[in-house]
C-alpha positions as CSV (number, residue, x, y, z in Angstrom):
1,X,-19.7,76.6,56.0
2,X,-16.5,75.8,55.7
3,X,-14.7,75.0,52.1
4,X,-13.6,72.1,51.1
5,X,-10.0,71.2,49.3
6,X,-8.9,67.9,48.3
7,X,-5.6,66.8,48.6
8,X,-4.5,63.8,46.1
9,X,-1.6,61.4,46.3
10,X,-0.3,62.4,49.7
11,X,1.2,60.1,52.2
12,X,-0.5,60.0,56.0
13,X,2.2,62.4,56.8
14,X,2.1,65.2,54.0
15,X,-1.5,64.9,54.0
16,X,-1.3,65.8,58.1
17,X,1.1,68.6,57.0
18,X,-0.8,70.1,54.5
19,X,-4.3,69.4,56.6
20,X,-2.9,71.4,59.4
21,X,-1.4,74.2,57.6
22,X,-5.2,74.7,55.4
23,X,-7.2,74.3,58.7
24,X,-5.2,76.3,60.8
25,X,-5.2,79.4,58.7
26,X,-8.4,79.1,56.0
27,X,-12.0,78.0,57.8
28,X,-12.0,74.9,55.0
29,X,-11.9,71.5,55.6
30,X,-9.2,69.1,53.7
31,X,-10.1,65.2,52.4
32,X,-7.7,63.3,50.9
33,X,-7.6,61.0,47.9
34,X,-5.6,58.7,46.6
35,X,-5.5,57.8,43.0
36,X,-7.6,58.9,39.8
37,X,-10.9,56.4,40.7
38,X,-11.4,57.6,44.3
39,X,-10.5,61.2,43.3
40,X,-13.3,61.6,40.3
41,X,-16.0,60.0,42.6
42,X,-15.6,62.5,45.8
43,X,-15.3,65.4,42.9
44,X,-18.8,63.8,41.5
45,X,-20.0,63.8,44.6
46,X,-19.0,66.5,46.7
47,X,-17.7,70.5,45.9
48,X,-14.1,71.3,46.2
49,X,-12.9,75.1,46.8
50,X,-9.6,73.6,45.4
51,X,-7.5,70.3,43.9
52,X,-3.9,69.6,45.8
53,X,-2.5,66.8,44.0
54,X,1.0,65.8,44.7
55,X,3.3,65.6,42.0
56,X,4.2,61.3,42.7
57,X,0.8,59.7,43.8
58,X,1.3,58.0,47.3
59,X,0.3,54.4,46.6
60,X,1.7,53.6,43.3
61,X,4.0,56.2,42.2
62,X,2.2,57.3,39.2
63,X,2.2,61.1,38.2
64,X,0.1,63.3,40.0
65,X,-0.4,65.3,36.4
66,X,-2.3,62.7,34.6
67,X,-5.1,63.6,37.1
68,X,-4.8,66.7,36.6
69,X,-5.0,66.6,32.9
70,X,-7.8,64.2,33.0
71,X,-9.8,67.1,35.7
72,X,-9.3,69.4,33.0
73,X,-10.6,67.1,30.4
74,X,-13.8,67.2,32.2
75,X,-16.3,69.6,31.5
76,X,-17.7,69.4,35.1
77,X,-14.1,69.9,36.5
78,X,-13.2,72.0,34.3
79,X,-13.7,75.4,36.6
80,X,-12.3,73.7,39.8
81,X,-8.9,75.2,40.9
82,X,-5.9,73.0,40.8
83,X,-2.7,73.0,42.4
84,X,0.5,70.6,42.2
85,X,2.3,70.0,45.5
86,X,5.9,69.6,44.0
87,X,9.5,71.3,44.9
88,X,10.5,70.6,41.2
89,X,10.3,73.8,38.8
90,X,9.5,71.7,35.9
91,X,6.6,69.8,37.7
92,X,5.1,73.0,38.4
93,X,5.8,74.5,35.2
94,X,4.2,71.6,33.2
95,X,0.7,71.5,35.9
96,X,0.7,75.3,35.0
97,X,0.7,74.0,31.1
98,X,-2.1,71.3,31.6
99,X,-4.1,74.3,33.5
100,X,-3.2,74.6,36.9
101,X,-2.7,77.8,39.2
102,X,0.7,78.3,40.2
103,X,1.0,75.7,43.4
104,X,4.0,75.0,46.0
105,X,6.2,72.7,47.1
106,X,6.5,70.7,50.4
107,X,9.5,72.1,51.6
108,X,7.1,75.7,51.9
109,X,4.3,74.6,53.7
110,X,5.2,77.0,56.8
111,X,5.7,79.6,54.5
112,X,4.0,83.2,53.9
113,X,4.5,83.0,50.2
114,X,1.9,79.4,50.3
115,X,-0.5,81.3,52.1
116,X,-0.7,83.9,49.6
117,X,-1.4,81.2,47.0
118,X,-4.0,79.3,48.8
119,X,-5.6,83.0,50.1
120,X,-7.6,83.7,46.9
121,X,-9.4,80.2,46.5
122,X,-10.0,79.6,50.4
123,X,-10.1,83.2,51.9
């Protein structure tokens, strides 16, 4: 059975991006979210091998960390991995802080080094 990951706060074309490059290599299945309501009801209701959430949220532009922090706030979510999608340093460096894994950046989606991250949570 394939694993699931959910991607949060993409746009129709990241999400495709990042869809492709998970299914193409991992035998997991991506869904994609959009905001903190719609993202805590598909985590209540369905199991997530791991959390993508995009550093600005697609729809309104809000930070992608604030759901992240409030996953980690969560005793049921506490345990699920989660990775900011950001090319900033200091994005990534402050999702690490809140409890992340170390996560990657749009511009290396076709790149070895992504695999390697996404390997131990969907190999």
């Amino acid at each position: 059975m394939p694993k699931q990951v959910l991607d949060v706060g993409n746009c129709g074309y990241d999400h495709g991006s990042l869809k492709n490059l998970i299914e193409r290599n991992f035998d997991a299945k991506v869904l994609q979210s959009h905001g903190p309501a719609d993202t805590i009801r598909m985590m209540r209701e369905q199991t997530f091998a791991l959390v993508v959430i995009n550093r600005k949220l697609d729809r309104d532009h809000s930070n992608g960390i604030d759901i992240l922090i409030d996953l980690k706030a969560d005793e049921q979510f506490q345990d699920v991995p989660v990775m900011m999608l950001s090319n900033f340093e200091d994005a990534q460096a402050a999702a690490e802080a809140a409890g992340a894994v170390p996560g990657f950046g749009k511009r290396d989606l076709g790149k070895e080094s992504t695999l390697k991250k996404l390997e131990p949570f969907l190999g």
